[in-house]
TORVEX-823530 format. One record per residue: x, y, z of N, C-alpha, C, CB in turn; residue in three letters. Coordinates in steps of 0.2 Angstrom, whole numbers, plus 5000, padded with zeros to 4 digits. Glycine has a CB too. Layout:
XYZXYZXYZXYZAla...
END
This chain:
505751304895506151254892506451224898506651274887Unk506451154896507251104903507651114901507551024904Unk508151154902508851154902509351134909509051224901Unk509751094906510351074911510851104910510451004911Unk511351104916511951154916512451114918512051224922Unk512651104916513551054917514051104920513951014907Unk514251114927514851154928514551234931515251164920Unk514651224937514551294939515051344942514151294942Unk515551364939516351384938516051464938516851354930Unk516251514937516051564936515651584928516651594937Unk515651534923515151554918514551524921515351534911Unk514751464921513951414921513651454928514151294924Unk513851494935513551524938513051574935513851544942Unk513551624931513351694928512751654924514051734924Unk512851604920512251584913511751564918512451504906Unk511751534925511051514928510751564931510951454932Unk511251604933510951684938510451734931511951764941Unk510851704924510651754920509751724916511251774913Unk509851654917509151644912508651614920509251564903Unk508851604927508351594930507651584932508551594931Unk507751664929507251704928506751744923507451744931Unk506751654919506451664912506151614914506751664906Unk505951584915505251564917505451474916504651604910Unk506351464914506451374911506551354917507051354905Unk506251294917506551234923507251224922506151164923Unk507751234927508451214928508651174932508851264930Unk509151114929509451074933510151114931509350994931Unk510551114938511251124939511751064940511251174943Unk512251044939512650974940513350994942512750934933Unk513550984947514151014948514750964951513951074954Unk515250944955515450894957515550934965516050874954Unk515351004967515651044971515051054974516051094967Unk515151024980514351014983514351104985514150944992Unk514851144990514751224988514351264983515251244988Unk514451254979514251274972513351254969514851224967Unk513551194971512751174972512251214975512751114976Unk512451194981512151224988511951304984512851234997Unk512551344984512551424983511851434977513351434978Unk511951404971511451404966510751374969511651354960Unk510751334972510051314974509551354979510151234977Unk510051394981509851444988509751504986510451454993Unk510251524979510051594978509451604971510851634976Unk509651534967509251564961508851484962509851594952Unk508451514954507851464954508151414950507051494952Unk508351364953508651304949508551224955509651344948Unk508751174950508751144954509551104954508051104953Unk509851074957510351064959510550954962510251124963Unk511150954958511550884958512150904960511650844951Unk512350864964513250864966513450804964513450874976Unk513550804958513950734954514350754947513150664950Unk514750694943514750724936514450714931515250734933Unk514550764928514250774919514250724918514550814913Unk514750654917514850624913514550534914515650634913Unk514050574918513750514921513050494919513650514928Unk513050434916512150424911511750424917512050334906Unk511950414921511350414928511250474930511550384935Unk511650484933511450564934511150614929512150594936Unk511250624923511250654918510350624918511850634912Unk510050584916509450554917509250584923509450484917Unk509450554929509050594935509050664937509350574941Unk509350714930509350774929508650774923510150804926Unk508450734922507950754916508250714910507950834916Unk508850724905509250724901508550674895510050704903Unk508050654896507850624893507050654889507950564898Unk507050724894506550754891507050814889505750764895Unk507550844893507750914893507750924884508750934897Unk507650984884507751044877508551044876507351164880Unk508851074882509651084881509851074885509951134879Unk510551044886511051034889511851094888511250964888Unk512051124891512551164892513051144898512351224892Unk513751124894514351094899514851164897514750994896Unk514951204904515451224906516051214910515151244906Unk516151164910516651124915517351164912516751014913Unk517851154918518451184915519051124907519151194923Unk518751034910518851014906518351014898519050964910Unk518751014893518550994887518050924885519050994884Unk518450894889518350814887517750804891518850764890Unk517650834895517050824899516350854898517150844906Unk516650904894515750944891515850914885515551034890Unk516150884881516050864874515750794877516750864869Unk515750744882515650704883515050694887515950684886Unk514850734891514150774894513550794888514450854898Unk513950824883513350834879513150764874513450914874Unk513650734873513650654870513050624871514250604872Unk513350604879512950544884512050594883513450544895Unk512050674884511350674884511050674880511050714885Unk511150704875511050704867510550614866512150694862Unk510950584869510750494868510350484871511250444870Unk510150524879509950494881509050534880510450494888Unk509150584876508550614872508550694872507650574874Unk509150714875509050794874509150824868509650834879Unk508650874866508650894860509250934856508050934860Unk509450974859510051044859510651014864509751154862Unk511351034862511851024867512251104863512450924866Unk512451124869513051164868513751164872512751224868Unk514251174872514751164875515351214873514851094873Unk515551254880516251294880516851284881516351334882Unk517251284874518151244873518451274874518551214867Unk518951274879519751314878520151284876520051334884Unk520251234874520751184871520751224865520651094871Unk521451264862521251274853521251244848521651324850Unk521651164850521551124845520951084845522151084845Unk520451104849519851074850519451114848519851054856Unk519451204849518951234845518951264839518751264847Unk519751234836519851254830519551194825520551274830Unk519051144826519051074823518251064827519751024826Unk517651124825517151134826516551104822517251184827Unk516851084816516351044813516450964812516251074807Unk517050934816517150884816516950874822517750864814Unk516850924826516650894835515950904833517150954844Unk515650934831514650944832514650864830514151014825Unk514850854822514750774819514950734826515350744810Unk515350714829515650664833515250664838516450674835Unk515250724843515050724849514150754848515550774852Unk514050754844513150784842513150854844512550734846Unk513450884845513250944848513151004843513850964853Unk512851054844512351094841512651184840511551084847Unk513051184847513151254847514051254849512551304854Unk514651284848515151274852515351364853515651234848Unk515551364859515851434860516651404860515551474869Unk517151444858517851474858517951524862518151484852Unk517651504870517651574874518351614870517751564885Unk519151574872519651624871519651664864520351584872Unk519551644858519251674852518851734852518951634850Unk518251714855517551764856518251814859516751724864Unk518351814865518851864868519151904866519251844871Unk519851874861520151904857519751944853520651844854Unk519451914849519051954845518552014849518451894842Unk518651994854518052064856518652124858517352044864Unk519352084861519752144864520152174857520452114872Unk520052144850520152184845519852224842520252154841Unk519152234843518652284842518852354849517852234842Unk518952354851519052394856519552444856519052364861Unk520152404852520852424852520852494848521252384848Unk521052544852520952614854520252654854521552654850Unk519552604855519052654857519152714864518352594858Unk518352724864518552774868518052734874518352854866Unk518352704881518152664886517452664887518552684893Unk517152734885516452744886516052714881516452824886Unk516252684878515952664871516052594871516252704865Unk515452534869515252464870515252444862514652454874Unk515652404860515352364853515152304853515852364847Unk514652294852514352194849514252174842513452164853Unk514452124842514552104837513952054836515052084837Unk513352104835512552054836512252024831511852084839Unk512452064825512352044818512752004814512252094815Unk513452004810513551954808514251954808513151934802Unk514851934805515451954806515752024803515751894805Unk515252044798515452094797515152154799515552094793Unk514752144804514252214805514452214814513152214801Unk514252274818514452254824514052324827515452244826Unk513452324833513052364836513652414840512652314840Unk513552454840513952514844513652564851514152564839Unk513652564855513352594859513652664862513152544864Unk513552724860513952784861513552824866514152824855Unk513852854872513352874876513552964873513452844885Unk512752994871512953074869513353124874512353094868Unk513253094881513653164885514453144884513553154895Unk514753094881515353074880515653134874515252994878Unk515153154871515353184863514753234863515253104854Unk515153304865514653354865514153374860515053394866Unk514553344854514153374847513753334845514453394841Unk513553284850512853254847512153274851512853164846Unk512253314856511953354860511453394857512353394864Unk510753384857510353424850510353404843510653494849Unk510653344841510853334833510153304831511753284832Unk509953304825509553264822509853194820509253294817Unk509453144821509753084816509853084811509553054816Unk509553114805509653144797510653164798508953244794Unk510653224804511053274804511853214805510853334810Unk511553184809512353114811512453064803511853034820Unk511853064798512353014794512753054789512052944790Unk512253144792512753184786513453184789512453274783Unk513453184795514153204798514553134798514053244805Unk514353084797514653014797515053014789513952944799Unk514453004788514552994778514752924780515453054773Unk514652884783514952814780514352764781515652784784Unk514152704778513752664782513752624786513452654782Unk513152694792512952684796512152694797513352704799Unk511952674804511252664805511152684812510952574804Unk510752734815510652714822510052704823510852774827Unk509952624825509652584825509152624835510252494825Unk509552624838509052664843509352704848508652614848Unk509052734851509152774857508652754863509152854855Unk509152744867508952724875509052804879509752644878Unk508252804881508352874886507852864892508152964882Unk508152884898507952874904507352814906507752924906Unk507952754902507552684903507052664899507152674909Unk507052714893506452694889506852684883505652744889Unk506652644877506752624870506552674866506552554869Unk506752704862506652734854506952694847506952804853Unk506652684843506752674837506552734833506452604834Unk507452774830507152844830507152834821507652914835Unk506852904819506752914811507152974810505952934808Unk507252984804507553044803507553134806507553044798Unk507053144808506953194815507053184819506553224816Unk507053154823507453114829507753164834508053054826Unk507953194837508453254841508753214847508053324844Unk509353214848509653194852509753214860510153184849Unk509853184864509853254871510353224875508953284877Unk510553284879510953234884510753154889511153274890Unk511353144890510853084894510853004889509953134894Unk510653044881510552974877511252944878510252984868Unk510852884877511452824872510952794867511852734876Unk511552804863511252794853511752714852511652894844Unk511152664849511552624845511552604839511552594845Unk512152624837512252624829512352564827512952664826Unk512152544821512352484817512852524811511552434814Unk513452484811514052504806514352424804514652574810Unk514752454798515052404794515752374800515352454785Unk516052324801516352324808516952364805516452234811Unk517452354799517852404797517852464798517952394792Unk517052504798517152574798516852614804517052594792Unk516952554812516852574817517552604819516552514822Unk518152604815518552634820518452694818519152614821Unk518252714809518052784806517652824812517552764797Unk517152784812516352834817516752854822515652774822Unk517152814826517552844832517952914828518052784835Unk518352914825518752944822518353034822518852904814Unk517753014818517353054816517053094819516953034814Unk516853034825516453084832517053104836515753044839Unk517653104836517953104839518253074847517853144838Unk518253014847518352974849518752914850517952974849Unk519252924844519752874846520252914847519852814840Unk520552864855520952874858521652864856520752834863Unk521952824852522552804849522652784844522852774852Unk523452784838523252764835523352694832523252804832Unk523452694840523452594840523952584834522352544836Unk524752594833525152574830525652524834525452634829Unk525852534840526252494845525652474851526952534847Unk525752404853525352404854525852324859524852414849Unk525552324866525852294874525552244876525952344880Unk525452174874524952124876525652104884524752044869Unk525052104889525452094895524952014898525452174902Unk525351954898524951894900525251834899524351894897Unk524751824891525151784886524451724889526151754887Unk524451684885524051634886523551614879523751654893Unk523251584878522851574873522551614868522551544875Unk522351664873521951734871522551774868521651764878Unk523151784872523551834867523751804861524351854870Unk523651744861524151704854523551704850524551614855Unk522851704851522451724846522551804843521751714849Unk522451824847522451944847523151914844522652024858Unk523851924846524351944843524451904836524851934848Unk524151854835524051824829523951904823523351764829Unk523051904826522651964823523052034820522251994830Unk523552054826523652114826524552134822523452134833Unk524652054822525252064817525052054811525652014818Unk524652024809524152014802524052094799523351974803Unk523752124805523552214804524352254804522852254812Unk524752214805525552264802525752304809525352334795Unk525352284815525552344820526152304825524752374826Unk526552344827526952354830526952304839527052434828Unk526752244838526452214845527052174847525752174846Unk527052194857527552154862526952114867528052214867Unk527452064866527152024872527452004879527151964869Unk527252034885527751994891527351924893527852064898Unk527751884895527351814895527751804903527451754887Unk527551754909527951744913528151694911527851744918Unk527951614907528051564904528551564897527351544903Unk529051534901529551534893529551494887530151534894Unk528851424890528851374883528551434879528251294884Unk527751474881527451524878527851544871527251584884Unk528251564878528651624875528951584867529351654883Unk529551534868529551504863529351494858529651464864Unk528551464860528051454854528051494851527351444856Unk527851544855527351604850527951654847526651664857Unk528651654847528951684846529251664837529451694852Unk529151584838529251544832528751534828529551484832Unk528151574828527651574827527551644824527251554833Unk527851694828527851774825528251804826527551814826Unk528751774820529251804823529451904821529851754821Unk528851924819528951984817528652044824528651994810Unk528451984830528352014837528952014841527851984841Unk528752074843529352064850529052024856529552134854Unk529351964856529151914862529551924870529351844859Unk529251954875529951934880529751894885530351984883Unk530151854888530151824894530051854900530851784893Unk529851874905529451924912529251874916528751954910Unk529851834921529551804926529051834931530151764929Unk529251894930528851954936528952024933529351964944Unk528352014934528052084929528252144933527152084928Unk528752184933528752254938528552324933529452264942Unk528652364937528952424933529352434931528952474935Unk530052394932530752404928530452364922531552344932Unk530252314921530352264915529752314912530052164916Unk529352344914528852364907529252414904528052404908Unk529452474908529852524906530252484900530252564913Unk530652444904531252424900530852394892531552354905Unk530352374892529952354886529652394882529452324888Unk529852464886529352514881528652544882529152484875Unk528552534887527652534889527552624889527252484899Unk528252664890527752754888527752754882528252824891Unk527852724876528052724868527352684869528952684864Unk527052664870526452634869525852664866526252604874Unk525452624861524752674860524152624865524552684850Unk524252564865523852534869524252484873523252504864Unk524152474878524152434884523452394885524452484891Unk523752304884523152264887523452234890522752224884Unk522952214894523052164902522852114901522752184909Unk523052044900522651984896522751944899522751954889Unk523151944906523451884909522551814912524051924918Unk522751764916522351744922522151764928522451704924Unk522751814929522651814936522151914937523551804941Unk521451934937521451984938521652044943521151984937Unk521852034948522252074952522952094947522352024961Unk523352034947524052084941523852114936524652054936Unk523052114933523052144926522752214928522552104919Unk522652214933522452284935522852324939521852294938Unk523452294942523952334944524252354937524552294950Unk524452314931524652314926524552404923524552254923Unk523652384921523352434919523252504923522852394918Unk523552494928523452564931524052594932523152574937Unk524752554932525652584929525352604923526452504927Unk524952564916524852604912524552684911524552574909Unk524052674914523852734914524252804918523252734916Unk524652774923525152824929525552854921525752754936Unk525652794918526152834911526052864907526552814907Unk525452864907524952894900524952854895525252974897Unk524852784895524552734888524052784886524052654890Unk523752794879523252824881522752784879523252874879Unk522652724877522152674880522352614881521652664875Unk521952594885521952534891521552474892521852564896Unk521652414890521352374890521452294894521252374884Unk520852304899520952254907520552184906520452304914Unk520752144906520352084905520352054914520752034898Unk519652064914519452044921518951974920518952114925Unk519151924925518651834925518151864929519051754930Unk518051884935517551894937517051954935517751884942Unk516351934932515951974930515952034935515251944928Unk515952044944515852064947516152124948515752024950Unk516852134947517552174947517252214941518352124947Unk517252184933516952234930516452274928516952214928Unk516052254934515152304936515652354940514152254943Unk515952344944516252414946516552444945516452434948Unk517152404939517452444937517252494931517752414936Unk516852484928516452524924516152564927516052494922Unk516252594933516052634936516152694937515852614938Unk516952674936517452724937517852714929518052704945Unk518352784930518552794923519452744923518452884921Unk519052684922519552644920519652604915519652604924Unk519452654909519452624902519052594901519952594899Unk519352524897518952454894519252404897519052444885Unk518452364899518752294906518152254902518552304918Unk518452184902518252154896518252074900519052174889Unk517652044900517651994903517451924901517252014907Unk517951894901517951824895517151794897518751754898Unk516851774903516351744907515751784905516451724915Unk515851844903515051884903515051874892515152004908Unk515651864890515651864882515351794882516451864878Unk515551744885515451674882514651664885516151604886Unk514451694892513851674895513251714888513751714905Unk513551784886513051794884513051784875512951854887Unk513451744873513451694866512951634868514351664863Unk512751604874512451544877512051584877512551504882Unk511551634881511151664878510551674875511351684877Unk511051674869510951704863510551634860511751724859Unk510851584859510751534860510451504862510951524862Unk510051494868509651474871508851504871509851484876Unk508851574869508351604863508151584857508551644861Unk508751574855508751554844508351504846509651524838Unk508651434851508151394852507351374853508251394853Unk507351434858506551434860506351464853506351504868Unk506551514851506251544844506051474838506851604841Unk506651424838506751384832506251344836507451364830Unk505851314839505551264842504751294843505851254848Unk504551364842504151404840503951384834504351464839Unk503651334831503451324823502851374818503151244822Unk502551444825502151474821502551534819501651484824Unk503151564821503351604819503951584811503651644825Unk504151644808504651644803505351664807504451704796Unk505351674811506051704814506651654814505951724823Unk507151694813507651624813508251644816507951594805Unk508251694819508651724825508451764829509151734825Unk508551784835508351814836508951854843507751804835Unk509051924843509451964850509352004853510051994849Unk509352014858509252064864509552114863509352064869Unk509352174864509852264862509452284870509552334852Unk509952334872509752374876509452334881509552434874Unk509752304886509552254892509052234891509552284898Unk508652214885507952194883507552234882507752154888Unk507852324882507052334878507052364872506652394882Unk507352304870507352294861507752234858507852364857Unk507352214851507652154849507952164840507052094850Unk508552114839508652144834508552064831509352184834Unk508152054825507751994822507951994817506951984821Unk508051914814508151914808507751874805508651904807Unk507551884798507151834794507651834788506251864793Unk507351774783507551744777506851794772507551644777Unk507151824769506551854762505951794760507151864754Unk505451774762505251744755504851754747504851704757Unk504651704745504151724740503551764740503951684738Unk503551744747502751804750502851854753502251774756Unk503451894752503551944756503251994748504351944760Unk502652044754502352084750502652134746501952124753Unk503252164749503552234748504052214745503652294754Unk504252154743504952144739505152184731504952054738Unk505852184732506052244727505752314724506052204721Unk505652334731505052414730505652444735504052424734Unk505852504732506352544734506252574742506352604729Unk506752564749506552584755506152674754507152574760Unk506252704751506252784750505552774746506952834744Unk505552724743504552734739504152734743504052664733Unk503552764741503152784746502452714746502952884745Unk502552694742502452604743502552544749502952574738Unk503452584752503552554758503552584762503952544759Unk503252554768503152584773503252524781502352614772Unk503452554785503552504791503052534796504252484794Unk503152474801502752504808503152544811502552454813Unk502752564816503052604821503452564825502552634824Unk503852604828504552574830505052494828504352564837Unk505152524822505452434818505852474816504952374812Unk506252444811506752474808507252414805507152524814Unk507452424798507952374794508552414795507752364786Unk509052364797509752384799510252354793509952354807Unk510252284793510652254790510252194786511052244794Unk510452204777510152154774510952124771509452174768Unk510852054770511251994769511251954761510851944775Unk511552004756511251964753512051914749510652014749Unk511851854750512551804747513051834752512851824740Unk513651864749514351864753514351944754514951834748Unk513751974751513652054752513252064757513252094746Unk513652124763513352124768512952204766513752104775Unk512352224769512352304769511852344772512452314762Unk512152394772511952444778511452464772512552514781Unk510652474775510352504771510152584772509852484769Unk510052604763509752674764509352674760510152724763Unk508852744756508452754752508252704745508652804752Unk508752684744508852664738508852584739509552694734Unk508952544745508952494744508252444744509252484748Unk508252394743507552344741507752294745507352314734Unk507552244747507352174749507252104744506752174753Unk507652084741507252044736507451964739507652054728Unk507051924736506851834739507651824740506451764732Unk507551794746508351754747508751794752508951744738Unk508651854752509051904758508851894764508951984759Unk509551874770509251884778509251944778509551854784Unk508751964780508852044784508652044791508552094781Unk508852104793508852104802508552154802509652104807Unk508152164807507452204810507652224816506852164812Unk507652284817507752314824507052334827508252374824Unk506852324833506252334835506052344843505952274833Unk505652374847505752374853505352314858505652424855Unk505452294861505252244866504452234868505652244872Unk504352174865503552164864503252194858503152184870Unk503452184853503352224846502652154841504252244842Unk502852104844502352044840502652034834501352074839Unk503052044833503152024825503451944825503752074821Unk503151944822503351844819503451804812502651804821Unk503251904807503451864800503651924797502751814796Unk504051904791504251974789503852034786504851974785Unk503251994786502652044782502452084788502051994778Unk502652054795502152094800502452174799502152064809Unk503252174796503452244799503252304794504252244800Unk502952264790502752354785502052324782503352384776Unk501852404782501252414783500852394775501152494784Unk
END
């Protein structure tokens, strides 16, 4: 596919380093001839030192045959304008990332206005993802790949001794709630396991669970860290005021240090059943003074990542007992993750990989021989999780998954079916009937293209 990149800031880098090497012709647009240069040198792209917002330039990028355009500028105005002017000038797909919130909260008036196809709320996406984490156990990854209510979980087994030898039958008797483990990843190679399945060190298992009773699983296997009652947003900025929105709603006990005192203002007449304080400088007096050894979770939400990780390591000096680091650069969080420094949580690797996502669905939706209507990557690509719509031709509809009528292929597996406002974990007893999305879990290069191909 043509794709063009508006902005190469640290996402629009990370998105062209990440699809360069898929085989699409890239034009990169930058104003920052460094930046340019950098991309054109390291990865396979082609490269403009001008702006987005220019019908010329944008055309002498292609914009008149491109598939998609994506504007990642730091201004708003400029990727909603970028994807406008291509859109016009014949690009099929536009997508575009807002940080303005009164801008991405007013997402179906800006697709209509500005034609655009896909929007990210990187700070949203964020919030939302550092609320799912809130007192996991560092070792442990949730995505949210399925739909808003269901969320992929990735637990590695040396983490939790007693899944060491366990069967997969044996884990939903010890769960009791639903859940699915959709696969186990072992020494680089994909399984889609069945109920005899045995677990060994080494694996990571990923479960598909209900998103409310991911914090139960943890619970269960023994794995949640805290119990996330009080809870220390250190930063402030767009992202806290989304989270601290969240977590006052959930009744917990949250402080905010902010070094900005309009913030502070805002968000204090905004909630006022938070403790808001004013922190022109963040030390060890002011946190202490704030409470941070009475904490069950300490996050580090600021801009700048060098203070969110001095922040986060006073935490842990005091025994937080969970810790959550929000790092900009993807690069700081590959190491960090390498060491045991909890959960590091990266605004640019969340929003790059929702464009992604994205940029798939499209290649897939531009595909007019297959049924697929979305489609996601699990386990660094060697597994996909698919969704199809039920039709009238679907062979096996309303036959019980447990009849022996139904049968799938080898390595496929139903995780989650969709039906209306009911989402749900299947089990023996469930069916498929006309009108359900359901999602397919499968491993990479599996050929499926319709929903008939997955059972026998």
């Amino acid at each position: 596919m043509k794709i063009i990149i508006v902005g190469l800031g640290k996402s629009g880098m990370l998105l062209a380093g990440k699809i360069s090497g898929e085989g699409h012709d890239i034009q990169v647009i930058d104003e920052r001839q460094s930046l340019v240069d950098y991309a054109t040198n390291h990865l396979k792209v082609s490269g403009i030192c001008s702006s987005g917002t220019s019908k010329k330039v944008l055309l002498k990028a292609g914009a008149d045959l491109a598939d998609i355009i994506i504007a990642l500028t730091p201004s708003d105005e400029v990727n909603l304008m970028s994807v406008m002017i291509a859109k016009d000038c014949g690009t099929r797909y536009g997508a575009v990332k807002l940080n303005n919130r009164d801008f991405a909260e007013d997402t179906d008036y800006l697709k209509k206005q500005f034609s655009v196809d896909y929007v990210v709320n990187a700070k949203l996406a964020t919030a939302n993802e550092i609320e799912r984490y809130i007192g996991m156990n560092g070792s442990v990854r949730v995505h949210a790949f399925f739909t808003e209510h269901t969320v992929y979980v990735q637990i590695p087994v040396d983490t939790f001794s007693t899944l060491r030898s366990m069967k997969v039958s044996e884990f939903q008797k010890l769960i009791d709630e639903d859940v699915i483990i959709g696969t186990v990843r072992r020494e680089g190679h994909l399984f889609i396991p069945d109920a005899d399945f045995s677990l060994r060190q080494g694996d990571v298992i990923g479960v598909v669970v209900a998103d409310m009773a991911a914090s139960k699983l943890m619970e269960k296997l023994g794995g949640k860290k805290a119990n996330a009652k009080r809870i220390m947003l250190v930063g402030g900025g767009t992202v806290c005021a989304y989270l601290a929105e969240t977590l006052v709603g959930q009744h917990k006990e949250v402080t905010v240090l902010d070094d900005d005192h309009a913030r502070c203002v805002a968000l204090s007449k905004k909630l006022p059943e938070a403790n808001i304080a004013h922190a022109p400088l963040i030390t060890a007096e002011v946190l202490d003074e704030e409470g941070i050894k009475s904490m069950d979770v300490c996050i580090s939400i600021g801009d700048e990542e060098d203070k969110n990780m001095i922040v986060s390591m006073y935490a842990w000096s005091v025994g937080v007992p969970s810790i959550i680091t929000i790092i900009q650069d993807p690069a700081y969080e590959q190491i960090l993750d390498k060491v045991d420094f909890d959960t590091t949580i990266s605004p640019s690797v969340i929003c790059v990989d929702k464009l992604v996502g994205f940029i798939r669905n499209v290649t897939v939706h531009c595909d007019k021989s297959n049924g697929i209507r979305r489609v996601f990557r699990l386990e660094k690509g060697l597994g996909e999780a698919i969704e199809f719509v039920v039709g009238a031709d679907f062979k096996k509809a309303n036959i019980r998954f447990a009849s022996k009528e139904f049968k799938l292929i080898k390595d496929a597996k139903i995780a989650v079916i969709m039906r209306g406002a009911e989402t749900i974990i299947p089990d023996g007893d469930a069916c498929l009937k006309e009108g359900d999305r359901v999602i397919i879990i499968a491993k990479a290069g599996h050929g499926i293209r319709a929903l008939n191909d997955v059972v026998k």
